[in-house]
N, C-alpha and C positions, 0 to 999 in steps of 0.2 A: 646330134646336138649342133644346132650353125648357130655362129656369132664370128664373124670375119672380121670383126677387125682392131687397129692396130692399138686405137685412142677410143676412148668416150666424151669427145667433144660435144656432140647434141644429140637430138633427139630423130634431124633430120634424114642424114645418111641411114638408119636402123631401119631393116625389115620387120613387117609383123611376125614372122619366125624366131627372131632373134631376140624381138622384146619377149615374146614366150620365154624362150631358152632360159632369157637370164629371170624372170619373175620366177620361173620353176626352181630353178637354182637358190633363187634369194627365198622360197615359201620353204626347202628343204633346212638355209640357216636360222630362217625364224622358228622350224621348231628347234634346233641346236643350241640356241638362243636362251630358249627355256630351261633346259635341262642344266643341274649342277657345273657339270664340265662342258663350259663353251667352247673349248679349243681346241683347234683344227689345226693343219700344217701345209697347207695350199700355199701359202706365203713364206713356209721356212728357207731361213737365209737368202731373204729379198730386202732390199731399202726402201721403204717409202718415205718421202719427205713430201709435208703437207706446207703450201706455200699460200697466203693468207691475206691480198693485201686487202680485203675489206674485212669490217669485224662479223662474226658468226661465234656463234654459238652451239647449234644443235649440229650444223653440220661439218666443222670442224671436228666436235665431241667425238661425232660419231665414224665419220670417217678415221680418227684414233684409231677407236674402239676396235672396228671393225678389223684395223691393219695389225693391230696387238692380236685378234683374238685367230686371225689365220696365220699366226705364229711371224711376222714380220719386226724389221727392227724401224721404229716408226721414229720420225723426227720433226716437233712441230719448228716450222723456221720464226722468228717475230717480223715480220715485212717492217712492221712501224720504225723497228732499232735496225735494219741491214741496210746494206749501203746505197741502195735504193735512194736512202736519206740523203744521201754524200754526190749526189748525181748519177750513181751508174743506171743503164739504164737497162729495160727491161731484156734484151736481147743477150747482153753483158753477164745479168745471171743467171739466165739460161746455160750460158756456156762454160761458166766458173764451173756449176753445178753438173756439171754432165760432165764434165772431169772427175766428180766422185764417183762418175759409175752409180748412180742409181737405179732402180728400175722402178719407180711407180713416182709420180709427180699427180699430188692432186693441186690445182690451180682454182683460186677465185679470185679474180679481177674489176677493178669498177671500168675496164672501158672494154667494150662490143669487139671480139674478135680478138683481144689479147691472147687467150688462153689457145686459139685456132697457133697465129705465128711463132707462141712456143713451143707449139709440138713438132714442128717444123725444124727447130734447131737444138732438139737433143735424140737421144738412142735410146728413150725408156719408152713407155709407157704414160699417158697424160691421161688424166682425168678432169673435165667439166665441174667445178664446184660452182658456179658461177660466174659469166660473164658479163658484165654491163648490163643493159638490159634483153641481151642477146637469147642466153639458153641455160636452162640449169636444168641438166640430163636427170643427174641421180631423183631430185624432190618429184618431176613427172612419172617415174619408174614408181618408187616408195608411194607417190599417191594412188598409183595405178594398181601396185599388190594389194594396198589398201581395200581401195574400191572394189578388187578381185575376192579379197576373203571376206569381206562384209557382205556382197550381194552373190556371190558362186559365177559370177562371170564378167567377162570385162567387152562386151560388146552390145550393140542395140538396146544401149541405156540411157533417157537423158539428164543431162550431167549441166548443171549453171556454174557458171565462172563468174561472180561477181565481186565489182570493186572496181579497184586502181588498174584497168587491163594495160592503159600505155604505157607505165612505166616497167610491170611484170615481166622478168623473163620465166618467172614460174606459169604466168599463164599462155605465153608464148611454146613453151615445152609439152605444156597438157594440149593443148589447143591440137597441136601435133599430134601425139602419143593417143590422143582420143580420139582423132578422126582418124588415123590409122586402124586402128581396133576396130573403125562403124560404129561409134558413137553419135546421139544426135549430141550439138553441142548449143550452148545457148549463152550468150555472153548480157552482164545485167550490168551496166554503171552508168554514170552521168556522161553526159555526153565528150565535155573536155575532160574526161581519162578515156577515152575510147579512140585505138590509131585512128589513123586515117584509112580507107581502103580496108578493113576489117573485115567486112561483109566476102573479099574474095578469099578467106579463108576457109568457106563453107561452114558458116555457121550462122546461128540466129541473134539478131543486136538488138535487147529492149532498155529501155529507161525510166522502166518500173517496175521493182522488185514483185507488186502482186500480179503482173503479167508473164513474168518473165521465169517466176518459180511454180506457174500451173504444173502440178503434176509431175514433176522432176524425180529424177531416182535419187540423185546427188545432189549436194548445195555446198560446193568452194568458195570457201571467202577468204578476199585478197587482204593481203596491208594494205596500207598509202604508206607510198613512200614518197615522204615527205626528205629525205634529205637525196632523191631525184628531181623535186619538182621545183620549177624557176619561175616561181609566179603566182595568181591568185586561180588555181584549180578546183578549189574547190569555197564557199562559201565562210563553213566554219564546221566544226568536226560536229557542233551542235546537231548542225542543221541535216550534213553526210549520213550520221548516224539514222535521223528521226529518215529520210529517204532511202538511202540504202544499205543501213546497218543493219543484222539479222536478228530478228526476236523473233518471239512466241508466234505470235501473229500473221508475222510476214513467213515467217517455216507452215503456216497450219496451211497454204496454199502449195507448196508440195505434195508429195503421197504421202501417206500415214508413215511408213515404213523408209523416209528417203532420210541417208545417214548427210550428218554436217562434216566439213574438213576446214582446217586452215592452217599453210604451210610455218606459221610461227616468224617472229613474235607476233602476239596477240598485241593488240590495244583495246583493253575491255572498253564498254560501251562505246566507242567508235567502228569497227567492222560487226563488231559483233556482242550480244548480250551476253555476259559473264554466266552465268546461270545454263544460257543455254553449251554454254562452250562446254561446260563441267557435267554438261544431263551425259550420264552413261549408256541409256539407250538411245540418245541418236548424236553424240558427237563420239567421231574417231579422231581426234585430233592427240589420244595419248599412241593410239595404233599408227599413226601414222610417223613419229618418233622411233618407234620401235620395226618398226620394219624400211628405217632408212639406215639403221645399221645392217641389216640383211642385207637388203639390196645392196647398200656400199661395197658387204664383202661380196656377193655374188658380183660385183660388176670387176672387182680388182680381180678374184681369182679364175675369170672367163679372159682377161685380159693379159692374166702371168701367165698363163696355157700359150696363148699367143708367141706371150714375146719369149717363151723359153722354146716353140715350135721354131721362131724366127732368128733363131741364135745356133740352132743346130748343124 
């Protein structure tokens, strides 16, 4: 079993072995998951404190969850009320906090490379919950066991990314995580949410959903984020929706058999049809929830192996 290393910052340092490793790990808690008795002890008598400065939901929840259910003593911090507020600045609670001796720091941050300089200045353990528009490790992992137990494999499959790609670090994370694996990849949205330079990420750029979703195994649909965007990007959710929101119509040009995902929150009729999100034979978007508490614990208890390796 390889997974070397110390943090789960991105998605970029990871070998294909080592995404294996941990997807294998995380399909072993999702079935443990199921069963009456969830709880494990990979985590006992370890700290995790989950550090928050933007608001989340599922994966805050679930990173909890996950550190509860491998027997950890978990601590949500509120960024909004800490002294953060008061001026200190981010470097400053890094250092408070690693005076309590923690060992697992999960981090989501609204600016690109924050969560990289505080791993740098504590002795735990750091986890990727989100950075700016940088990388969010665990959602590409969870979408990727996803897409593994829907279809039986996770390579030479192709897989649409459409939406908001500029501001996404979730599609940024796949984009990786799926051309590592040999995925075809194929990116679908209007042109001002599309980087710049895109194309040298090896993959396919269309601006028409019924082009762009010929034949696809997968169909990811992104948010807009809309409290990233500084300007007129996009027309009007009206108009987004009727060109690149997903219905009936525009999915019948994938395969018969090609599952929907969408990393959450939803904005019904803007990214996506309401109806279609909720059809149970082709959207995974409740699978995909549920196997971001796996993964999360698979990623923390591959990581406390480490750092209890790195203390001996």
């Amino acid at each position: 079993m390889s997974f070397a290393h110390r943090h789960l910052l991105g998605i970029e340092p990871l070998h294909p072995t080592e995404i294996t490793t941990l997807l294998d790990l995380a399909d072993t808690y999702a079935e443990q998951n199921r069963k009456p008795d969830k709880h494990g002890n990979a985590l006992q008598g370890l700290t995790q404190i989950n550090m928050f400065f933007e608001n989340s939901t599922r994966t805050q929840a679930s990173f909890e969850i996950a550190g509860k259910r491998l027997g950890a003593d978990v601590m949500n911090m509120a960024m909004q009320a800490s002294s953060i507020k008061k001026g200190e600045t981010l470097i400053d609670t890094a250092m408070t906090l690693n005076a309590m001796h923690p060992d697992l720091l999960v981090v989501r941050h609204p600016q690109s490379g924050a969560v990289d300089l505080l791993a740098e200045k504590v002795n735990c353990a750091v986890l990727n919950a989100g950075d700016g528009r940088h990388e969010h490790p665990t959602q590409a992992l969870l979408d990727a066991l996803t897409i593994r137990r829907a279809k039986g494999r996770l390579h030479r499959l192709s897989i649409a990314i459409c939406g908001d790609i500029a501001h996404s670090r979730v599609a940024r994370s796949n984009i990786m995580l799926l051309g590592k694996m040999e995925n075809r990849i194929r990116l679908i949205g209007p042109p001002t949410l599309m980087p710049s330079g895109i194309g040298e990420f090896g993959v396919e750029v269309f601006d028409n959903m019924h082009e762009g979703l010929q034949d696809v195994d997968v169909v990811m649909m992104l948010r807009l984020q809309k409290e990233r965007m500084d300007g007129g990007f996009i027309p009007s959710e009206r108009e987004y929706y009727h060109r690149y929101g997903l219905d009936a119509e525009k999915l019948s040009h994938a395969k018969p058999d090609a599952i929907v995902m969408h990393p959450g929150p939803m904005n019904r009729g803007v990214e996506i049809d309401g109806t279609l999100a909720d059809d149970i034979n082709r959207s995974v978007i409740q699978d995909q929830v549920e196997m971001g508490v796996a993964v999360r614990m698979a990623a923390m208890d591959l990581l406390a192996r480490n750092l209890a390796d790195s203390r001996r």
